[in-house]
N, C-alpha and C positions, 0 to 999 in steps of 0.2 A: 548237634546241628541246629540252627536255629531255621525258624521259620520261612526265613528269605531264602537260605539257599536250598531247602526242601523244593519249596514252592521255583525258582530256579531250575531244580534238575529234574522237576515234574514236566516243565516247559519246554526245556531240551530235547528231553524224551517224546514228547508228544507229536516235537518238531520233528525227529529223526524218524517217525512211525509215518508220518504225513510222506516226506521225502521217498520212502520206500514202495509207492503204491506205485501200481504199475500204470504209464497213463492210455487215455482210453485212445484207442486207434480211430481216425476216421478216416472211414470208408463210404464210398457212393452208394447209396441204397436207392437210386433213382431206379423206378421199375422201365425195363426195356421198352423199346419203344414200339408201339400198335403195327399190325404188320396194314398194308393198302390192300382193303378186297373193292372191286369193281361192284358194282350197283346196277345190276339190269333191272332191276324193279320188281321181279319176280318172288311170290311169297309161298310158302308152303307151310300148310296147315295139319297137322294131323289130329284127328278126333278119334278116341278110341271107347270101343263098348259101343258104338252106336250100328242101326241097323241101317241100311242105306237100300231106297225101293222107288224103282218109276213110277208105279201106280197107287202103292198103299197109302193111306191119310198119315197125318206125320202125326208119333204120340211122344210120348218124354225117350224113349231108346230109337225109333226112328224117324228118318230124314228123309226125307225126297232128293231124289238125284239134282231136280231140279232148282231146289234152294242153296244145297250145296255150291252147288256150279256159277250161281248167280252172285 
């Protein structure tokens, strides 16, 4: 066999291997769409580990009722 038709049936085959893949499917990967929440303005905070006191001075674990609130 000479070189041309080696290099030929190399070709062929290579072709035939290409032809076999299986192709790729598309599909919509668009993410759903945001549901509508209403906006009263209203915010809620939670702080946890802290002491919470009407009268006592505020230190790094407690708060005054009245900073909180403000």
């Amino acid at each position: 066999m000479t070189v041309v038709r080696i290099t030929l049936m190399l070709a062929i085959f290579c072709y035939s291997l290409q032809a076999q893949e299986t192709p790729i499917a598309t599909t919509d990967y668009s993410p759903p769409p945001e549901e509508s929440v209403d906006d009263d303005g209203s915010r809620v905070a939670v702080l946890g580990y802290h002491v919470f006191h009407g009268t006592l001075p505020a230190t790094q674990m407690r708060i005054p009722t009245s900073k909180f609130r403000s």
